[in-house]
C-alpha positions in Angstrom: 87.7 61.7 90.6 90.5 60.3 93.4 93.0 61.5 90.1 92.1 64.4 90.6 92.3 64.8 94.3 96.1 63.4 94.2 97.1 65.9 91.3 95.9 68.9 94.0 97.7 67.8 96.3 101.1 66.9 94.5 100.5 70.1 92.9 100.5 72.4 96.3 103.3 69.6 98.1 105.6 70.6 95.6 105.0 74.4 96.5 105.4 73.8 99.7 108.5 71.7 99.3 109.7 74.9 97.4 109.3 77.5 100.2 110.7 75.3 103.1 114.3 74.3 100.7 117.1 74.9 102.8 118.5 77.6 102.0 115.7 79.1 100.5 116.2 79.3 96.1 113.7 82.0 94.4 111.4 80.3 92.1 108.9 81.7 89.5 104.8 79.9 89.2 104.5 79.5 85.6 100.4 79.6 85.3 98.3 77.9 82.2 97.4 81.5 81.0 101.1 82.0 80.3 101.7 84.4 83.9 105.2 83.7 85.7 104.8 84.5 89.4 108.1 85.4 91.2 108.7 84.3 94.4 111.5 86.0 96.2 111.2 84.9 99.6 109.1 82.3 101.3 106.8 84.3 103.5 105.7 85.8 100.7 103.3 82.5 99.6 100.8 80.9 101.7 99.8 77.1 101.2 96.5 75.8 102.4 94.9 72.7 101.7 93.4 73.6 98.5 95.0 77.2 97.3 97.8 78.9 97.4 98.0 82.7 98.0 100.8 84.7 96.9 101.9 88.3 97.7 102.8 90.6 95.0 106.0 93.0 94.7 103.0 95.9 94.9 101.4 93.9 97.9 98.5 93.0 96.1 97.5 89.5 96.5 96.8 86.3 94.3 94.8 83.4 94.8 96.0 80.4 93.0 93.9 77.2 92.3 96.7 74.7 92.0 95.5 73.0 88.5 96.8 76.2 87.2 100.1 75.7 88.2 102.5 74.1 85.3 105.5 74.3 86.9 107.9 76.2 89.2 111.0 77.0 87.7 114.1 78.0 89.8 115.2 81.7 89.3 119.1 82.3 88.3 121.3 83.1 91.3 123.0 86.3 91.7 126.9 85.9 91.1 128.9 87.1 93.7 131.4 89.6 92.0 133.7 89.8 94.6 135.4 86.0 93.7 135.5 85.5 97.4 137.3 88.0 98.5 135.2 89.8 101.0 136.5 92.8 102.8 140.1 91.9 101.8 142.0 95.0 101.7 145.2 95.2 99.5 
């Protein structure tokens, strides 16, 4: 049973780890049920000892056990268009 107690908790210190990188990266939870949770900004999931709560683009709330969690997957980065060249006028 230990196994199982470590795999909880490298399962929710790896979501945390994900919401305190600096600078903050969106990320999507992938679930076993085939869901993909985006997260978009870090106050929007909450970490406890044994769960993790995430709030929904519609406010609406999940609570995740962390053995269904299979992975968190970095979300692309929005390309800035501008090439660097902010508020250069020509």
């Amino acid at each position: 049973m230990p196994y199982l107690v470590i795999n909880i908790v490298m399962d929710l210190n790896g979501l945390r780890e994900a919401i305190r990188k600096q600078p903050f990266e969106p990320f999507a939870i992938r679930l076993a049920d085939g869901r993909s949770l985006s997260v978009k900004h870090p106050e929007l999931v909450a970490v406890g000892q044994r769960r993790a709560i995430v709030i929904q683009e519609d406010d609406s709330c999940l609570w995740l056990e962390p053995l269904l969690i299979t992975s968190l997957d970095w979300l692309p980065q929005k390309k800035d268009s501008s090439n660097g060249k902010h508020g250069r006028k020509k």
